[in-house]
C-alpha positions, 0 to 999 in steps of 0.5 A: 500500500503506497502513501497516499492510500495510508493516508486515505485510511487514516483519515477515515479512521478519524472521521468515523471516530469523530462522527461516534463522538458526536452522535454521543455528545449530541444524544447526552446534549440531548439526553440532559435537556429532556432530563431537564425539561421532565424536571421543568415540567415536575416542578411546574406541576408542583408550582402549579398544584401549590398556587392552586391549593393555596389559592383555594384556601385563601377562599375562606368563608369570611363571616366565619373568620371575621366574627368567630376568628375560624379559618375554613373554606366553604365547600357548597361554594353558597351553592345547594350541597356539596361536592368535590367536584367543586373543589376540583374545578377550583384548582383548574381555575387558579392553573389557567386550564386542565393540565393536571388532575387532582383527586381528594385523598384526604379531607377534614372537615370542621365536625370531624372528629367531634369538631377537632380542627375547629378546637385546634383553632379555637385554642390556637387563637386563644393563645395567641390572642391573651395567653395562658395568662387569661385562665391562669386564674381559674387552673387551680379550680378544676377539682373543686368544680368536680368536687361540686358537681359530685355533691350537686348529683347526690344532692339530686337524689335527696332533692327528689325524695323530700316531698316523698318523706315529708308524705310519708310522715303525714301517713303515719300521723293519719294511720296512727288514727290523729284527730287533728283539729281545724286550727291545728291543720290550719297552723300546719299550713302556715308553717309549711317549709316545704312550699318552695320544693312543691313549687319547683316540683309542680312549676319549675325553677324558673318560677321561682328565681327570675329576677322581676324585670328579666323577661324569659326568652321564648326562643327554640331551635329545631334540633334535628336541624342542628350539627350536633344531631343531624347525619353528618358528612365525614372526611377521610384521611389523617392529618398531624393534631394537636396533642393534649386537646382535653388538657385542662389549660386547653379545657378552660381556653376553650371555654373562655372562647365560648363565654366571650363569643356567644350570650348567656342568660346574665350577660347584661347584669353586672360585671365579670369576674375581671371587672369588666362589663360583660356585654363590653366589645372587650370582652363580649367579641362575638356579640357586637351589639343588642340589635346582634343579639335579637337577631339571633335563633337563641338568647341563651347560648351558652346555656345551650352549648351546656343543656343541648336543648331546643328552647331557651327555657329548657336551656335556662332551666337546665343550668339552673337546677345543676347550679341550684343541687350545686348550691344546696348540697354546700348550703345543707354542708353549711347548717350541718356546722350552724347549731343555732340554724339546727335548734331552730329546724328541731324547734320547728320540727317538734312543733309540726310532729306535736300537731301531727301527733307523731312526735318519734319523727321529729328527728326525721322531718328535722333533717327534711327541714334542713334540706328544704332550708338549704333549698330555699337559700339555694333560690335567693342564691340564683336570684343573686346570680341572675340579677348580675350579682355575686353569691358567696361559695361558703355560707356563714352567718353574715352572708345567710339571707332566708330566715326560717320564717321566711322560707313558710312564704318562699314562692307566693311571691310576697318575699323580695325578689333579689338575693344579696350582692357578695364582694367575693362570691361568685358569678353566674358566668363562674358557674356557666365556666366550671359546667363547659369545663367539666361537659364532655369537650366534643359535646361544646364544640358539636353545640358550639359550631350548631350556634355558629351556624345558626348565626350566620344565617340569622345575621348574614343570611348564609343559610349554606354554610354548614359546618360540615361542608367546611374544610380546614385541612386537605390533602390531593393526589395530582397526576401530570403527563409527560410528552405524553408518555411519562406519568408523574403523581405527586401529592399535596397538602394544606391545612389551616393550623 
């Protein structure tokens, strides 16, 4: 082979070399730009499927930020019901069109869970708007608050067996074949100290304790209608939670949430514990004005949040007998330490047993006394609360109000209608606290969320707000295609926290 054909080959032997590594640079070349157009096109998904979802929840239901400082977004979208579907075509409106496609995997609402996330939130506000600092205060009083409750529920059981005793005395005296005179039963009648019980018994508490210029509201809901007992729609999926949720501190956050946001059957009388009008913008946030008040489906929240009944007058009479068995097992506690009180129920009950005849029950109907007495302080004590005043927790001989002889007229409407005020007793929002502390915390929020919306409708006309059609937390499952041959799936979430 001469030179020249030795070069010929030599030169195609590079060539061919250098067309190898060209094809292999060009296809890295290319290889790298389609790896960075997959990448591209992935983390545009993810950009997109953020602004979307972020964009959705900043479509949150106002009202309910505004007057009850809740972060949820509407799902009706103010339309009949609800469906993802809606939500689904949110998202593709906030992408500027369909390039990818969402599917719920996880959702919660604000009922879920006996109204977790809305106690999550509620809670969190609290603290950020007055701190532990608000209840600190009140966290040493969790167990005497038991303690009371404990004593009211045994209290409740004598309650209903004095009138039964009280018969049963009047039984033996007429088995033992007593020959009581006109006069003598005519003076039995006048020392009657059982009227106030047969009026509680026959008419109600409220008869007896309503301060004269309170006008009984006559307001009801239906209950069927209400969150708390309707068929509700769940969410799916988990999501992080706050832990210690039933802790006391979180216990008496919330409850101090409800006290500030809905009314009370009090909250015009007086003045909180703090000093401060109740019914002030300071401390009333979700009642803006007396007009805001009317509007609303009950007077009495806060009672309702508690009782769960259908009326304003069942709500009230409710609270009352829990606060009234409370005060009348301290009260009973109270003349058990008082011999003068006791030598005056066993001088009385040696009177009424002598004209019967049946002086061996004096001892018996002696305690029966005791009790009715302790009832009849337990009435002038909610005549005390209901007119905005304090009544003390443990009686002694100065802050006593019902003599024995007054309590003979106890409920014929001839005594004075208010009890006395006590510099360092107890409100009637104290008690309405220690009850929404010691009520089951799913309960309050369930009833909770039934005055929110039942409020919304009645003071901003949203009738298709429902609690259980808003969400705070979502999660979605998005898919994208790639050049029409790759699938990327990616997931999402949010949450109001």
């Amino acid at each position: 082979m001469d030179r020249a054909e030795k070069r010929s080959v030599y030169k195609a032997e590079v060539t061919a070399f250098l067309s190898i590594v060209f094809i292999l640079l060009v296809s890295f070349v290319f290889g790298i730009l389609e790896i960075m157009a997959v990448h591209n096109h992935k983390n545009m998904s993810r950009l997109t499927a953020d602004r979307s979802i972020f964009s959705v929840f900043g479509e949150y239901q106002k009202e309910l930020l505004e007057d009850y400082h809740i972060f949820a977004v509407d799902g009706s979208y103010a339309m009949e019901g609800f469906s993802e579907d809606r939500i689904i075509s949110r998202l593709h409106y906030y992408e500027n069109g369909n390039m990818l496609e969402h599917e719920v995997s996880s959702i919660q609402y604000l009922t879920d869970n006996g109204g977790q996330a809305f106690r999550e939130q509620v809670i969190q506000y609290m603290e950020e708007r007055y701190g532990i600092s608000l209840i600190k205060e009140f966290t040493g009083l969790a167990s005497e608050w038991e303690d009371q409750e404990i004593k009211g529920r045994e209290m409740e059981e004598q309650e209903k067996n004095i009138l039964d005793e009280v018969k049963e005395i009047k039984s033996a005296s007429e088995e033992a074949d007593a020959e009581i005179d006109s006069e003598s039963s005519g003076s039995i009648e006048d020392m009657n100290p059982f009227t106030c019980l047969e009026q509680i018994e026959k008419s109600g508490i409220l008869t007896l304790v309503l301060p004269e210029e309170m006008e009984l509201s006559g307001l009801q809901i239906s209950l069927e209608d209400q969150a708390s007992n309707r068929s509700l729609q769940t969410g799916r999926g988990t999501f992080p939670s706050r832990q210690g949720m039933n802790g006391p501190e979180e216990k008496l956050l919330f409850g101090e949430y409800i006290l500030k946001q809905f009314s009370n059957a009090a909250m015009d009388k007086g003045k909180t514990e703090s000093g401060e009008s109740e019914n002030s913008g300071t401390e009333r946030e979700g009642i803006n004005s007396a007009d805001s008040d009317r509007s609303r489906s009950l007077k009495y929240e806060v009672e309702y949040i508690i009782a769960g009944k259908q009326s304003d007058k069942e709500n009230l009479e409710s609270v009352l007998m829990k606060i009234f068995l409370i005060r009348m097992a301290l009260n009973y506690a109270y003349l058990f330490s008082d011999t003068s009180k006791q030598s005056e129920a066993a001088s009385l009950a040696a009177v009424i047993t002598s004209l019967l005849l049946v002086p061996q029950l004096s001892e018996a109907l002696k305690q029966l006394i005791l009790l009715a007495w302790a009832a009849g302080e337990s009435v002038m004590d909610l005549r005390t609360l209901l007119s905005g005043k304090k009544a003390p927790l443990v009686k002694n001989t100065e802050n006593w109000q019902l003599s024995l002889s007054s309590l003979f007229t106890l409920g014929k409407g001839s005594e004075s209608n208010e009890g006395q005020d006590n510099e360092d007793g107890i409100t009637y929002e104290g008690y309405l606290r220690a009850f929404l502390f010691l009520e089951d915390q799913e309960n309050t929020a369930m009833r909770a969320l039934d005055r929110i919306e039942e409020n919304l409708d009645s003071e901003h006309g949203l009738n298709h707000v429902k609690a259980d059609q808003c969400f705070s937390k979502l999660e979605l499952n998005n898919k994208t295609s790639i050049f029409g041959e790759i699938t990327y799936e990616f997931p999402v979430s949010f949450a109001y926290v």
